[in-house]
ROSE-247198 format. One record per residue (C-alpha): x, z, y. Coordinates in steps of 0.1 Angstrom, whole numbers, padded with zeros to 4 digits, always signed. Last residue first. Example, Ala and Ser with C-alpha at 12.3 -4.5 7.8 and 13.67 -1.06 7.14 Angstrom:
<pts>
+0137+0071-0011 +0123+0078-0045 
</pts>
This chain:
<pts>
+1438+0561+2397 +1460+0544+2376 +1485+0524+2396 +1479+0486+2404 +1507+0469+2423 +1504+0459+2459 +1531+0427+2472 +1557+0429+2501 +1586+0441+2481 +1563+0470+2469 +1529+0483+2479 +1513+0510+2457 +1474+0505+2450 +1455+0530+2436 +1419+0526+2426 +1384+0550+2420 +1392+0574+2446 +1387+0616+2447 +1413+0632+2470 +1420+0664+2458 +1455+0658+2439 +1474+0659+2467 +1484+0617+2469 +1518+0606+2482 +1528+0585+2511 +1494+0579+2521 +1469+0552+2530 +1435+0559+2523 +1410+0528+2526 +1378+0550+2524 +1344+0521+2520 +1315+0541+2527 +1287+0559+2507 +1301+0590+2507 +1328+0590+2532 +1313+0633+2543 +1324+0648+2509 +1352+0633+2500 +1365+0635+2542 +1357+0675+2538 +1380+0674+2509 +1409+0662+2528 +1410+0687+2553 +1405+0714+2529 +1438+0699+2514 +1453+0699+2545 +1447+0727+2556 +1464+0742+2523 +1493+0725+2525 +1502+0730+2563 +1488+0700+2582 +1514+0674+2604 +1502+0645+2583 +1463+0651+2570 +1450+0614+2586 +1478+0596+2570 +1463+0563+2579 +1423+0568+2568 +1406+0533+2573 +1369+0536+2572 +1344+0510+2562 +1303+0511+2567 +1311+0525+2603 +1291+0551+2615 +1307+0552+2651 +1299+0588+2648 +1322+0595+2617 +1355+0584+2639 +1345+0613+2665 +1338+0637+2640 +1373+0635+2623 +1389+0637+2655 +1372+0670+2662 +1384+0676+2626 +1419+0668+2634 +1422+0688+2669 +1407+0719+2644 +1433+0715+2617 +1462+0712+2642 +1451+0746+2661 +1428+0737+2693 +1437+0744+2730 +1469+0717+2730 +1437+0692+2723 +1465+0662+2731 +1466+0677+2766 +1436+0703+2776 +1404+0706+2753 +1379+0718+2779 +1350+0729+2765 +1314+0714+2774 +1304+0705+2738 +1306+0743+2736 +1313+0762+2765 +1327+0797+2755 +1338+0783+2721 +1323+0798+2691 +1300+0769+2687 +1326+0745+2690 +1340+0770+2658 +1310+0763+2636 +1309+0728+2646 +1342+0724+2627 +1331+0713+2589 +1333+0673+2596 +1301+0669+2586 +1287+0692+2613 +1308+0680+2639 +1293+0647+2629 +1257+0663+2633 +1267+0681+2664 +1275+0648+2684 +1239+0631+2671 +1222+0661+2681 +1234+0658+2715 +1228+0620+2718 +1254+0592+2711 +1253+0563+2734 +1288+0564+2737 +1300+0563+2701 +1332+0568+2688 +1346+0575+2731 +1314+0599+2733 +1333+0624+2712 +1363+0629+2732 +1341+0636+2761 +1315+0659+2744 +1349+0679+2737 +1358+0681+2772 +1389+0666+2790 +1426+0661+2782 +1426+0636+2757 +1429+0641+2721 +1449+0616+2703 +1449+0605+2667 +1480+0599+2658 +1483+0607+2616 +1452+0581+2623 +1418+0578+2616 +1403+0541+2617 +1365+0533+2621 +1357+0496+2604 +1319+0479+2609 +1312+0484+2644 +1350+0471+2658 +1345+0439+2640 +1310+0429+2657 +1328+0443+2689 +1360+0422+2683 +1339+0392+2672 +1343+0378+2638 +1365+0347+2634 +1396+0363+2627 +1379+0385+2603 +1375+0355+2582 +1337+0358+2567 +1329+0352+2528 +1326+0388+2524 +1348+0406+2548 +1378+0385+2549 +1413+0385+2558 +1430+0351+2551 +1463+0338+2545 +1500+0328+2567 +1515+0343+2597 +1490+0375+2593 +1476+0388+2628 +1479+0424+2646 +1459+0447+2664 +1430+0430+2641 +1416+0462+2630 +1423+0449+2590 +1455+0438+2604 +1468+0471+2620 +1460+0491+2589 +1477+0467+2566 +1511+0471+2594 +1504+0505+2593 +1506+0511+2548 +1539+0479+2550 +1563+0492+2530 +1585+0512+2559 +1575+0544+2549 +1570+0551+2515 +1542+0538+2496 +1510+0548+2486 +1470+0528+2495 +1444+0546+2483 +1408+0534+2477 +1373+0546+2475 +1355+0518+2469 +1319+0510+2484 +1318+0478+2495 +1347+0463+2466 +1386+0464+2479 +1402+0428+2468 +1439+0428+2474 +1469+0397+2475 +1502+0404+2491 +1517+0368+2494 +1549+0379+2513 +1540+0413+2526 +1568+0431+2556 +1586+0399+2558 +1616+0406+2578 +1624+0408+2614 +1634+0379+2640 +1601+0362+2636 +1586+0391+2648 +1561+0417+2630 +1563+0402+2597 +1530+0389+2579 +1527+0368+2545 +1491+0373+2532 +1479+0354+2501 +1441+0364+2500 +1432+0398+2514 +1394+0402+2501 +1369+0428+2515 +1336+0434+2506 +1317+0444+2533 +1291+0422+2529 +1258+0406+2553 +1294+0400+2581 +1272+0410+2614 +1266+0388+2641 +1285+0381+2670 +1308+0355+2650 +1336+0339+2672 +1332+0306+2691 +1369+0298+2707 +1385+0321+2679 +1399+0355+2697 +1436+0359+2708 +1446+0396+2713 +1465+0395+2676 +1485+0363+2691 +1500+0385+2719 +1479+0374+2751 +1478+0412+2768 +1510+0419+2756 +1528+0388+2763 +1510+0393+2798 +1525+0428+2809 +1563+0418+2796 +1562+0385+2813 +1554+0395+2842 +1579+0418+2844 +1609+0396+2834 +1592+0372+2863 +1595+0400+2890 +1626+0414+2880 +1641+0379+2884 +1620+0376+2915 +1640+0403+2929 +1670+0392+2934 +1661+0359+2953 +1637+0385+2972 +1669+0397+2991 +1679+0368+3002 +1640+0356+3011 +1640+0390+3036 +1671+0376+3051 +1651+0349+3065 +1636+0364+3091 +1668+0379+3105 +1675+0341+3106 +1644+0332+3125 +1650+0358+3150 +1680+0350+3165 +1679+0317+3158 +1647+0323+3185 +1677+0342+3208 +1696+0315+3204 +1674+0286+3212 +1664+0309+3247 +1702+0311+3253 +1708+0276+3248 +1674+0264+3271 +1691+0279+3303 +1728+0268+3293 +1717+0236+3285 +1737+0224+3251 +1767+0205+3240 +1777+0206+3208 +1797+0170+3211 +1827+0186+3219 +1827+0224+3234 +1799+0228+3258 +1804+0264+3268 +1770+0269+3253 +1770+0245+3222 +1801+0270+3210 +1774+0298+3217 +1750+0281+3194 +1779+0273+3165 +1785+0310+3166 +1752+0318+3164 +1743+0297+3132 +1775+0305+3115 +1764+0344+3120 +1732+0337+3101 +1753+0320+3074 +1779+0349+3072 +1750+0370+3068 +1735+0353+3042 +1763+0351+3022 +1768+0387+3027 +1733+0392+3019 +1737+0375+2985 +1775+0394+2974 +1752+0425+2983 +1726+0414+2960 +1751+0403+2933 +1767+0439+2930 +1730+0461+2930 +1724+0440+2900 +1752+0451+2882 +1745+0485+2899 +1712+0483+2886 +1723+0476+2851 +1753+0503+2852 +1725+0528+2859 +1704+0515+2829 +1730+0518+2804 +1740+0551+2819 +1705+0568+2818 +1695+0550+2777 +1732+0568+2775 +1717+0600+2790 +1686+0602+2768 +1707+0598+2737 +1729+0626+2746 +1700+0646+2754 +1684+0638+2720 +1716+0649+2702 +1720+0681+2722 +1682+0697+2719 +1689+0688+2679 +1686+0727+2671 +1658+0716+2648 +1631+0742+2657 +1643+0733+2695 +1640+0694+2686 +1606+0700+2673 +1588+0717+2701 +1604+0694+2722 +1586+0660+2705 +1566+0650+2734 +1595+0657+2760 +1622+0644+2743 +1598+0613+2730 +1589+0606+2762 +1625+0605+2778 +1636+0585+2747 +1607+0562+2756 +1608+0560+2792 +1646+0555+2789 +1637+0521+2766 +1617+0512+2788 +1640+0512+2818 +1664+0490+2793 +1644+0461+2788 +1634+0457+2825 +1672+0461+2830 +1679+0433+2804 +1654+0408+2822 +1670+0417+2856 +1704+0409+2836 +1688+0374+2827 +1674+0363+2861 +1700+0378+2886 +1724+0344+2884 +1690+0320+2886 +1674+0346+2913 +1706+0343+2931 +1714+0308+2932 +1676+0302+2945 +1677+0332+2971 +1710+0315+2987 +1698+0281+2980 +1664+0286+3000 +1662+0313+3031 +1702+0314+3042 +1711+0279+3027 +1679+0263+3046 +1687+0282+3075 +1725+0269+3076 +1718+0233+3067 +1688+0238+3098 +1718+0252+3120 +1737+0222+3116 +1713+0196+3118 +1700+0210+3155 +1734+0211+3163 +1743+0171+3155 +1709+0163+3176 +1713+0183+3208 +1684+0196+3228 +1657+0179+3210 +1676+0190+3176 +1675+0225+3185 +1638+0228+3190 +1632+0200+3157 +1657+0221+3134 +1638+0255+3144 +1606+0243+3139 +1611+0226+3106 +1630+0258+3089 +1601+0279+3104 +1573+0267+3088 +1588+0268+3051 +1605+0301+3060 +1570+0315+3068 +1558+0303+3035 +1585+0322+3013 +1586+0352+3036 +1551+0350+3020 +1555+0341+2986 +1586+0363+2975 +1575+0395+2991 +1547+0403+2998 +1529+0382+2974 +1551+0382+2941 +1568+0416+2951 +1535+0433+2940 +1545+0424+2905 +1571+0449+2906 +1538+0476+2902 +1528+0461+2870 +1560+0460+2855 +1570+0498+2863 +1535+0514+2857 +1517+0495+2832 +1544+0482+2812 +1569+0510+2815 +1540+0528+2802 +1534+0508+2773 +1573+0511+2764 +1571+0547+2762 +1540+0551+2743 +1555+0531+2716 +1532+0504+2701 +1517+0506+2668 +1486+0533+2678 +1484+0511+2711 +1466+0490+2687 +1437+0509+2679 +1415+0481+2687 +1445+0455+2695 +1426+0427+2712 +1394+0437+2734 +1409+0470+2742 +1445+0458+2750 +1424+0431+2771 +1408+0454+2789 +1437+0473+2801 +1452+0444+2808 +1428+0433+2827 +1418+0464+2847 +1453+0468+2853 +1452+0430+2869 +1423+0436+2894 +1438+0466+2902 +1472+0449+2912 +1451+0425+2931 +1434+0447+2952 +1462+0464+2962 +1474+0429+2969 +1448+0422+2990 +1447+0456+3010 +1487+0448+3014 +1477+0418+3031 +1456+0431+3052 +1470+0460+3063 +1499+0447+3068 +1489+0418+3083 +1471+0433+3109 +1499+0454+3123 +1517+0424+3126 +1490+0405+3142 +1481+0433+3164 +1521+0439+3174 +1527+0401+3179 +1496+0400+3200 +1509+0425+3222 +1541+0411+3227 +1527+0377+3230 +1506+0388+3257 +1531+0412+3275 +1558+0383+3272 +1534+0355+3287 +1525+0380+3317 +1562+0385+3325 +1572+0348+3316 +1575+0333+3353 +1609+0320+3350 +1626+0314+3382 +1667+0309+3383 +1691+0330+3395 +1717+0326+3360 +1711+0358+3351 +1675+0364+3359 +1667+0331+3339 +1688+0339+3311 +1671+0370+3304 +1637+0356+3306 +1647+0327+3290 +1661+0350+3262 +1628+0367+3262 +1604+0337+3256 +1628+0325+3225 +1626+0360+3210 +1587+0365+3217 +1582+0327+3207 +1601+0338+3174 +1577+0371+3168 +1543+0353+3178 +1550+0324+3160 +1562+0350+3132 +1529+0374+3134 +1504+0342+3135 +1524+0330+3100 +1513+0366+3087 +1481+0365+3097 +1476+0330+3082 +1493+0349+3046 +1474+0377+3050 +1439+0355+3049 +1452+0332+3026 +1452+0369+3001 +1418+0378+3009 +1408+0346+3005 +1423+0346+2968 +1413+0378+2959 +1393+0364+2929 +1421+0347+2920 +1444+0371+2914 +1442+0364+2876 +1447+0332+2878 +1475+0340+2896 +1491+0362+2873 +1483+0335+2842 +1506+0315+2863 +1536+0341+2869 +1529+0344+2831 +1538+0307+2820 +1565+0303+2851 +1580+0333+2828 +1579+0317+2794 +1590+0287+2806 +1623+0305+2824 +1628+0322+2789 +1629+0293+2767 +1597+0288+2744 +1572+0316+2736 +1545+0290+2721 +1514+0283+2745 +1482+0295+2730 +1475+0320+2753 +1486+0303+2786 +1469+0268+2780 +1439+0294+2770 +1441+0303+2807 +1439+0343+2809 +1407+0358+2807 +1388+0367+2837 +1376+0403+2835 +1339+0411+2837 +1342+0421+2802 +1310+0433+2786 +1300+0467+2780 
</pts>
């Protein structure tokens, strides 16, 4: 199926991660690309919501006349003005939420659909190298913070940039000097305010982004790994861990919580400036004289406009969040292993030979090398394995070869072809990977299987269950195909969950297969029966076996050990 998505600029994609406040006007632009599509949608909310505050402030001003006038004995005739702007206020308010929320519902979908597509298009199995934890964060937490773009950084945004104007040029037709004064005040209420605040907030709201992650991860890996951690007696340990990620994070938001109350103080005392220097007008001190009548109706709308413009204090805080967030979701979608060549290859490399010429790769610059010149030539065909103890560089080989991640310097190719210039699809057809991780999802066997191949019929689904020596038990199941597997196949024993796995990687009927510790997790002799079920149903195909040590039943025709970033010959 074809992407419908819009990809992100390629100014965006290409651009090098340069300092942070770059980096973040970078993805708050991809974002809008992005939203796009809902762009009238999202004017729409924002002309509602400018209706709703002329409506609002002409309300406050039309009321304090009102008030003024029956006070002071004079006629105003506003009772049929105030039940028509009151009424319109509520419809256009009402309105606006619901519209502009619809938008930005929209939006938001618009933009999990893209990052979910652009994991997929990029990384193959490449959520197979990320932590679980962190992803999550990614698509729950940073996604949903990016609401606050629209609702609530550009909107109060635009409505300050029409009132500020207004307000100065009521005032200022009344009394000049006053008129100056209380626009200095709005503009530090709704613009330096928020300004100072986001540039103070941006760096810890970074660090807290950082730090929530982190506690979904120890959190997930409490909870995925419990099992373990009670067999261990290591329940305390893991806790502990759990509740410092808790108390980092806590003193974050607190740190945060600090300057947002130091920013709506500021405010405040602004706001309150503003109304003190209106009532001073009122009893005509000095040059601040102002028309009692019209005074009260200017400070009632001041009124208003400045509780308007709190909302902008308060966003100041947020848009560090914001920006930290966006940044998170589109460095992953971008990450130089998503980026494709401008014309890539749709057909199909003639050989799948494959020759790794001169690689250097590390996974940031800040880490080390993991290869530094690692050179390997693996014939169509070979049975290979690939041994070395954790840490050398086995996943990272992996994660190339599917293109969820890109060497610094060399070449991957599959014949005489680049893998960097061959299509995702194209590239996806001709290598299946097994993983120590394969994961199960909660829904029917047929459904698992589909995912290798989705155009697969019936027979097709128990011919691979077939080869990989477990249709005899989906048979024994009260609903075949149509059985329920539960969480992570929690209904299956370990053997079985890895052989339904097993079938749904030999369905694609990829030429090459990439086996990363596919037995881990088996008792001995399962997985020896494992593994020679995968001699007999690879024939024909390229098996890249990476292990950390060998059982003595696989059957390959080379061994490879990596070492200091290189892989050394062993005899096979």
């Amino acid at each position: 199926m074809q992407s419908k998505s819009n990809p992100a600029p390629a100014s965006l994609q290409s651009a090098p991660l340069g300092p942070k406040t770059n980096r973040e006007w970078h993805a708050i632009r991809t974002i809008f690309h992005l939203w796009r599509k809902q762009g009238m949608r999202l004017a729409g909310g924002i002309i509602l919501a400018l209706g709703a505050l002329v409506c609002s402030l002409a309300l406050m001003q039309t009321s304090g006349l009102r008030l003024a006038g029956c006070v002071m004995g004079e006629v105003i005739i506003a009772t049929a003005t105030l039940k028509w702007i009151g009424g319109s206020r509520i419809a256009l308010r009402y309105a606006e939420r619901l519209f502009a929320h619809d938008a930005m519902f929209r939006a938001l979908a618009d933009l999990r659909v893209w990052f979910f597509r652009s994991l997929a298009r990029g990384g193959a199995a490449g959520l197979g190298f990320r932590h679980a934890g962190d992803m999550l964060s990614r698509l729950v937490s940073d996604i949903g913070a990016l609401d606050g773009l629209y609702l609530r950084i550009i909107l109060p945004l635009i409505c300050a940039l029409v009132t500020f104007p207004a307000l100065v040029i009521l005032i200022a037709r009344q009394n000049l000097l006053l008129g100056l004064i209380i626009g200095a005040l709005f503009a530090c209420t709704a613009f330096v305010i928020p300004w100072r605040i986001a540039r103070s907030g941006n760096q810890a709201a970074s660090q807290m982004a950082q730090e929530l992650a982190h506690l979904r991860i120890s959190i997930l890996d409490l909870v995925g790994g419990l099992r373990e951690i009670r067999a261990f007696g290591a329940e305390g340990r893991m806790l502990a861990h759990v509740q410092a990620a808790d108390s980092k994070l806590l003193k974050s938001q607190m740190a945060l919580s600090r300057r947002a109350a130091l920013a709506g103080a500021g405010a405040y005392l602004a706001g309150q400036a503003a109304i003190f220097a209106l009532l001073i007008g009122l009893v005509g001190a000095g040059s601040l004289h102002l028309p009692a009548l019209q005074g009260i109706g200017l400070l009632f709308l001041c009124v208003a406009a400045f509780e308007s413009a709190t909302a902008l204090t308060r966003a100041g805080l947020q848009a560090g969040t914001m920006g930290a967030a966006a940044v998170r979701v589109v460095e992953i979608a971008t990450a130089p292993s998503a980026v494709t060549a401008a014309n890539p290859q749709t057909q199909t490399p003639i050989s799948t030979d494959i020759h790794i010429r001169n690689v250097k790769f590390r996974w940031s610059d800040s880490r080390p090398w993991v290869f530094d010149g690692l050179t390997l030539d693996i014939p169509a065909g070979a049975r290979i394995a690939i041994l070395g103890p954790s840490g050398t560089g086995k996943s990272s080989l992996a994660a190339m070869l599917l293109r969820a991640a890109a060497p610094q310097e060399g070449q991957i190719c599959m014949g005489q072809v680049d893998i960097s210039c061959v299509a995702p699809d194209v590239l996806r057809r001709q290598i299946a990977w097994l993983s120590q991780a394969t994961h199960l999802f909660d829904d029917t066997i047929r459904a698992n299987l589909l995912l290798g191949r989705p155009d697969a019929t019936e027979a097709d689904l128990w011919q691979a269950l077939d080869d990989a020596a477990v249709s005899d038990v989906v048979r024994t199941l009260p609903d075949g195909l149509d059985t329920w597997l539960g969480e992570g196949g929690v209904r299956l024993s370990g053997g079985q969950g890895r052989r339904i796995a097993l079938a749904r990687t030999l369905l694609t009927q990829a030429p090459i297969l990439i086996l990363d510790e596919p037995a881990t997790g088996l008792d001995a002799q399962t997985e020896q029966e494992f593994l020679k079920t995968l001699n007999t149903v690879s024939t024909g195909r390229t098996v890249i076996l990476i292990a950390h040590r060998l059982t003595g039943v696989e059957k390959l025709d080379r061994i490879w050990r990596l070492s200091g970033g290189v892989a050394k010959a062993a005899v096979a």
